[in-house]
C-alpha positions in Angstrom: 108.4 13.5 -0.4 110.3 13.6 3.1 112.2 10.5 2.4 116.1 10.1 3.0 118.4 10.8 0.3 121.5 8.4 0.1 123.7 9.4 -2.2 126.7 6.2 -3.9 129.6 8.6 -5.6 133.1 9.0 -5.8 134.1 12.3 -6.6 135.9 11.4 -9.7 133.4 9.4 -11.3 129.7 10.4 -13.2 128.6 11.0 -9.7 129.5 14.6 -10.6 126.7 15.0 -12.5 124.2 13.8 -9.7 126.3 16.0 -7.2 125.4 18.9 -9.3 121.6 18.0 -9.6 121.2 17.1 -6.2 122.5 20.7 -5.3 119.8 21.8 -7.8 117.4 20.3 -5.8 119.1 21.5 -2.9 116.8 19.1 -0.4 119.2 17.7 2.2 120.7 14.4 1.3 123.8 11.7 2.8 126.4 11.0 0.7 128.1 7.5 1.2 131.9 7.5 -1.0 132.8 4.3 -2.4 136.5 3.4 -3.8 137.4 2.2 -7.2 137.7 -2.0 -6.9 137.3 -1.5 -2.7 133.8 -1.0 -1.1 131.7 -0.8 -4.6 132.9 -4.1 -5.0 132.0 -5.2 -1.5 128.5 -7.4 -0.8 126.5 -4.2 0.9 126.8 -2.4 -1.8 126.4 -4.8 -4.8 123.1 -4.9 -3.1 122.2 -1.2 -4.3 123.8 -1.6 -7.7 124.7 -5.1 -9.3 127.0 -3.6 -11.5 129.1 -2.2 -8.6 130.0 1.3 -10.2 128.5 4.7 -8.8 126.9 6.2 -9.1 123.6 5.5 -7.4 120.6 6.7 -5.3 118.2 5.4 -2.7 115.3 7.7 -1.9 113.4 6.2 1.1 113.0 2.5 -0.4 113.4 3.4 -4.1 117.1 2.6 -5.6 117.8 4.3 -8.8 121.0 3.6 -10.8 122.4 5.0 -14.1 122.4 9.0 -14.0 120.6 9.9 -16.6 117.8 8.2 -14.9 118.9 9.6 -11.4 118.6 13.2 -12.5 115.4 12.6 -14.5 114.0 11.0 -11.3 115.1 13.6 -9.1 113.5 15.9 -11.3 110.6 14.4 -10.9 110.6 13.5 -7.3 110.6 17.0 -6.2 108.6 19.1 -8.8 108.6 22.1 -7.1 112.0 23.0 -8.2 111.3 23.4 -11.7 113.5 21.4 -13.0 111.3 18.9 -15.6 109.3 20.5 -18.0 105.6 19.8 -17.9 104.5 16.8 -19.2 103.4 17.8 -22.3 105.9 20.1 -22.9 108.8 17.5 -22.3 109.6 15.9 -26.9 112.7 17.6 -26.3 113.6 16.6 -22.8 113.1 13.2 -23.6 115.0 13.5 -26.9 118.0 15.0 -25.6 118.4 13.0 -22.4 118.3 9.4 -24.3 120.2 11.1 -27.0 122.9 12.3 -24.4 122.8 8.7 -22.8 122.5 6.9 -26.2 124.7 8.5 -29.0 126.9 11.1 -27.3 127.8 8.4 -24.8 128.6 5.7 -26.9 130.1 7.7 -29.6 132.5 9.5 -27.1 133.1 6.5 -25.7 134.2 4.7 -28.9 136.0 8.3 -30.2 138.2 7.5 -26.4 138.8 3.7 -27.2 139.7 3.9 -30.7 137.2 2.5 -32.3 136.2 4.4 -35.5 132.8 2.1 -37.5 133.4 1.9 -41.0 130.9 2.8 -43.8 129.4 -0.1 -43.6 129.2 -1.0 -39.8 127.6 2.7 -39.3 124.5 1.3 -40.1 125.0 -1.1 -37.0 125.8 1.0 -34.5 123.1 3.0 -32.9 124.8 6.7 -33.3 126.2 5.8 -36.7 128.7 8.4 -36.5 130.8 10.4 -34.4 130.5 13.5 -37.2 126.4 13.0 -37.0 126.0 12.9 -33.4 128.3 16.1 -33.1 126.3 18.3 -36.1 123.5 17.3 -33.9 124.3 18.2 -30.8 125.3 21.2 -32.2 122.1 21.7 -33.7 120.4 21.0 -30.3 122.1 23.5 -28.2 121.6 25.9 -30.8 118.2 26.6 -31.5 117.2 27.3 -28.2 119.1 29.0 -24.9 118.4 25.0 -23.0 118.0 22.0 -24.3 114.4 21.8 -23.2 113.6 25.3 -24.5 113.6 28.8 -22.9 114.3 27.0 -19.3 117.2 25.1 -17.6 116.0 21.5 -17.0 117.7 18.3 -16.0 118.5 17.8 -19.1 120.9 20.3 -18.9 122.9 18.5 -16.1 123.2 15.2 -17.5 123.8 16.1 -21.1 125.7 19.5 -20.5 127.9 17.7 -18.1 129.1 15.4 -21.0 129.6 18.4 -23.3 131.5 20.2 -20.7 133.5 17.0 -20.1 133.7 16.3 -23.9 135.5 20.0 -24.0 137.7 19.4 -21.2 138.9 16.0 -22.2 139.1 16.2 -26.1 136.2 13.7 -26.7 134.1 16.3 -28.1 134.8 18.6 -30.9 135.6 22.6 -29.4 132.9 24.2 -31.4 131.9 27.7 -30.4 128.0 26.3 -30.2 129.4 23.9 -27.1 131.9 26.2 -25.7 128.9 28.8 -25.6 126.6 26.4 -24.3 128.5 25.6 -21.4 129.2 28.7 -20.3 126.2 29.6 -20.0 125.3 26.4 -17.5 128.4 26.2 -15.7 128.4 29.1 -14.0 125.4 28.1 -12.3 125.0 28.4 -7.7 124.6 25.0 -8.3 127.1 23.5 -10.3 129.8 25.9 -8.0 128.9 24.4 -4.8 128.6 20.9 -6.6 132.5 20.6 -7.6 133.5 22.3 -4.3 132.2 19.2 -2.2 133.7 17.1 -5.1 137.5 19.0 -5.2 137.7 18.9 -1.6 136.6 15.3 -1.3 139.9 14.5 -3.9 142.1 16.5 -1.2 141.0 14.0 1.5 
């Protein structure tokens, strides 16, 4: 698929995460950098993403938004790099990406704003609590060495990005399961050359 890669970020946004997979990839790609309440708020690109947030991606024609759904397409879009399971070994991809993007995000989220459901409102809320989705992702990322299985995926960008932020940041509890799970797929080519484009772009 030799179609242009046009990459929407700023480095300290989510766009992280698709830095990292895109260096996964590592097919050649243009990255555009959009400021806070400046140029993602501007006409050209509200064309791209309605919401105006990064980040986002245009592959030829195609425009994808939201980064789990980035990295899953990129995953997709170039199988040769190994980095989607085969179709009908991909329950667990699935399950962990739109947990990561479901749950985790929303429960970290609310953990970060304060917002605590009661007893009774857990049964509303679509992660019903912060203690749940944490024995669970701890469960997850310790039965097997990825969260796919015996093989780094995609997967392991989006959602491991969130753990490692979650560690960083406090929104996530510092278990040994995590900590141990992100070491394992931080220290990654990848994931090195990702946050050196990224820590020299917030120098500029």
């Amino acid at each position: 698929m030799a179609k242009d890669l046009v990459f929407y970020t700023n480095p300290m946004s989510r766009g992280r995460i698709i830095r990292w997979m895109l260096e996964e990839i590592g097919e050649p790609y243009e990255t555009e950098i959009l400021g806070y309440g400046d140029t993602m708020k501007k006409a050209a690109y509200l064309d791209i993403n309605p919401m105006g947030k990064v980040p986002a991606l245009k592959h030829g024609q195609a425009v994808i938004t939201e980064t789990a759904a980035i990295c899953a397409y990129l995953a997709d879009a170039f199988p040769a790099k190994g980095l989607a399971p085969a179709l009908e070994d991909r329950a667990a991809y699935y399950r962990w990406f739109f947990f990561a993007a479901g749950p985790v995000e929303a429960a970290t989220t609310n953990k970060s704003l304060g917002v605590v459901p009661s007893d009774e409102q857990q049964g509303m809320v679509g992660y019903g609590s912060l203690d749940a989705v944490m024995d669970t992702l701890e469960k997850a990322v310790s039965e097997t060495p990825y969260l796919a299985g015996d093989a780094f995926s995609a997967v392991d960008v989006y959602a491991g990005s969130q753990i490692g932020w979650g560690l960083q940041f406090g929104t996530l509890d510092k278990r040994k399961a995590f900590e141990n799970y992100w070491a394992r797929i931080s220290d990654r080519p990848a994931k090195k050359r990702a946050d050196e484009i990224d820590n020299a772009l917030m120098q500029d």
